[in-house]
C-alpha positions as CSV (number, residue, x, y, z in Angstrom):
1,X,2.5,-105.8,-17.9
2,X,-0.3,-103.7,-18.9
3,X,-0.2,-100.4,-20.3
4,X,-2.6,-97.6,-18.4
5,X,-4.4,-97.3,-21.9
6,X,-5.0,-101.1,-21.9
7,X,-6.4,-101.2,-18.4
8,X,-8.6,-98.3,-19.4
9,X,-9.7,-99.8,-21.8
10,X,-11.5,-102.6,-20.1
11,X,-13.0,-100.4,-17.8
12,X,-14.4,-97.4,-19.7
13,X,-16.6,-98.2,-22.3
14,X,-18.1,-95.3,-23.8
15,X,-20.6,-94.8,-26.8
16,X,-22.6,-92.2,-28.9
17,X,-21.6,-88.9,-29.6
18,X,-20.6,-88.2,-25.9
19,X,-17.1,-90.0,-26.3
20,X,-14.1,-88.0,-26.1
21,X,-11.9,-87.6,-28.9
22,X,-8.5,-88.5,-27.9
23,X,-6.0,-85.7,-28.5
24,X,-7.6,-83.7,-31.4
25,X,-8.1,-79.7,-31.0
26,X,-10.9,-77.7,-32.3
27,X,-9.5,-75.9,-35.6
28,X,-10.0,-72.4,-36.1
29,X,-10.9,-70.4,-38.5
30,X,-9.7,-67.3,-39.8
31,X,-11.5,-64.8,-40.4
32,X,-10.7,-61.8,-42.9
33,X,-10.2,-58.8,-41.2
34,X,-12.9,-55.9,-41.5
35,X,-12.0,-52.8,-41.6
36,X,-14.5,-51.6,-39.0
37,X,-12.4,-53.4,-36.3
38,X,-9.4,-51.4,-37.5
39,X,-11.2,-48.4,-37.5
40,X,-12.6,-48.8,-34.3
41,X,-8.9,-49.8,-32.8
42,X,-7.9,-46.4,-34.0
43,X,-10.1,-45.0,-32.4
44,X,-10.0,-46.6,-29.0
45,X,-6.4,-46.1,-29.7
46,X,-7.3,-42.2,-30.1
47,X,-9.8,-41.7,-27.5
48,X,-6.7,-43.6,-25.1
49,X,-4.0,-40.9,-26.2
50,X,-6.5,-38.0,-26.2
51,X,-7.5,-39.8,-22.1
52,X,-4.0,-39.5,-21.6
53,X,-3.4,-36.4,-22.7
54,X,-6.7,-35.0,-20.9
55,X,-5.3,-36.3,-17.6
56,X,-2.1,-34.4,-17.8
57,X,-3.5,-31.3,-18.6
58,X,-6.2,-31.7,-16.1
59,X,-3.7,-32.5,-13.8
60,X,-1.3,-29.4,-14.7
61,X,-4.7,-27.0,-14.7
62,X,-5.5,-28.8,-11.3
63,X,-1.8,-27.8,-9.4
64,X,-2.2,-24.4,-11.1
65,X,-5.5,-23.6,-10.3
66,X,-4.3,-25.0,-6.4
67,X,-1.2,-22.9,-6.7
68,X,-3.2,-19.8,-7.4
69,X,-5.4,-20.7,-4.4
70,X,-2.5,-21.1,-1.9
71,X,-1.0,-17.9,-3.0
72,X,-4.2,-16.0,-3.1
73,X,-5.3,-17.5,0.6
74,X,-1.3,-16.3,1.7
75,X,-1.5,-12.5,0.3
76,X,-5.0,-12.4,1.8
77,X,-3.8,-13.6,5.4
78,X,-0.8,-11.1,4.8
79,X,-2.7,-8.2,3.9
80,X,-5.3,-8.7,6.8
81,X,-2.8,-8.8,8.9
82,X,-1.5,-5.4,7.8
83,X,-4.9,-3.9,7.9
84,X,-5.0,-5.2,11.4
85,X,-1.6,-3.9,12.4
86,X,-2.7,-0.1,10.5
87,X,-5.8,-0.5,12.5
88,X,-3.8,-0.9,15.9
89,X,-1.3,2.2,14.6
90,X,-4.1,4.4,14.1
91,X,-5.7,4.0,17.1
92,X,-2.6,4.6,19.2
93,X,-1.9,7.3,17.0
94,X,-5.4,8.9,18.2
95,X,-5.1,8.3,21.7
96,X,-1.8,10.6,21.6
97,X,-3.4,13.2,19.7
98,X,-6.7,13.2,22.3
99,X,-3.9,13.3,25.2
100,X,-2.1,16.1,23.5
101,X,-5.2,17.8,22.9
102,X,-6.0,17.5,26.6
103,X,-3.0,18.4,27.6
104,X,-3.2,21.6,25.2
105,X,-6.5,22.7,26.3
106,X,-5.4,22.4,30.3
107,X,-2.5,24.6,29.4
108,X,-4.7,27.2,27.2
109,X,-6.7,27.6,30.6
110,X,-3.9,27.5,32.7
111,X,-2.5,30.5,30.9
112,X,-5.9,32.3,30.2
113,X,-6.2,32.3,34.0
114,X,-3.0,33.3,34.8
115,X,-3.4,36.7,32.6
116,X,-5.9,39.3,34.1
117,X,-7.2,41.1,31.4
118,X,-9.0,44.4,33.2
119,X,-5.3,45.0,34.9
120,X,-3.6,44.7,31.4
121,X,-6.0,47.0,30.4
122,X,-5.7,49.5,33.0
123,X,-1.7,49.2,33.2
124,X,-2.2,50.0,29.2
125,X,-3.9,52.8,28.9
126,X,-2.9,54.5,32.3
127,X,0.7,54.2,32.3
128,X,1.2,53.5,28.4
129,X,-1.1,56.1,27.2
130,X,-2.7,53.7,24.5
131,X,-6.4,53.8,23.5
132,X,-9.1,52.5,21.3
133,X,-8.3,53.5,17.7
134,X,-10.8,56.2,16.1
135,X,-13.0,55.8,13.0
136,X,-10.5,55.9,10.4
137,X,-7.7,54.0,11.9
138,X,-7.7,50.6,11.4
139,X,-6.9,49.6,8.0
140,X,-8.1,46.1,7.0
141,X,-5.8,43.8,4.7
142,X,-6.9,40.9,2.9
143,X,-3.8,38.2,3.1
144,X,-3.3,34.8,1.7
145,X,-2.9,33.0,4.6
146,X,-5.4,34.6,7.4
147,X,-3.6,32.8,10.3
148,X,-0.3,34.3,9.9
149,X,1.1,38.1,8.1
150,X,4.6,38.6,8.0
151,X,5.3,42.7,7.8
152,X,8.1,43.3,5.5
153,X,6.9,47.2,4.8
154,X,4.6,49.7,5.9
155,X,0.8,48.9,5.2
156,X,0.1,51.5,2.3
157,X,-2.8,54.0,3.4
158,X,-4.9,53.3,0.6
């Protein structure tokens, strides 16, 4: 029996420099190392590490930056909303003073009305022998609070 090489053989015929080379492997050479490469391996080593680093600090900057924005967006909803409920307050707030305003002026009237002042007059100075004061009488007083005097003493004469 025939090997596979042997039948081969017979078959294949090659020549020139296009014939294989039965099991042989190209042989390498080794080169020196330059120090450029291990330079520029630090480096891209470097430049990786600083990359790195980059990314998690741009990624910590990034979800504080967005935590300052959520927090910022919910006091600003919050505080609208309180503007908006002030708003709402002060508006009811003005409706009851214009109804108790109304309702104060209707009773001012009411009571003006009510009083007639020529009978007052007459019933004063008829039956309670009161008149106009004379030149002389009426002392003026300067006082603190015009609205309101509380009399503790006599007014002095001069």
């Amino acid at each position: 029996m025939e090997s596979v090489d042997e039948r081969n053989r017979e078959y294949y015929y090659i020549e020139g420099n296009a014939a294989r080379k039965i099991a042989t492997a190209p042989v390498r050479e080794e080169r020196p190392e330059r120090k450029q490469d291990r330079r520029t391996n630090e480096k891209i080593q470097r430049n990786a590490k600083r990359a790195k680093a980059f990314d998690l600090q741009y990624t910590i900057a990034l979800v504080t930056a967005t935590a300052f924005l959520f927090v910022s967006c919910i006091s600003m909803l919050t505080l609208k909303a309180n503007v908006t409920e002030q708003r709402r307050q002060i508006a009811m707030l003005e409706s009851d003073l214009n109804t108790l305003t109304d309702n104060n002026n209707e009773t001012s009237k009411r009571l003006e009305s009510s009083v007639d002042f020529p009978k007052i007059y007459e019933f004063a100075t008829t039956e309670l022998g009161m008149t106009y004061p004379k030149k002389g009488q009426v002392v003026s007083y300067e006082a603190s609070n015009p609205d309101y005097v509380k009399q503790f003493k006599d007014v002095p004469t001069e």
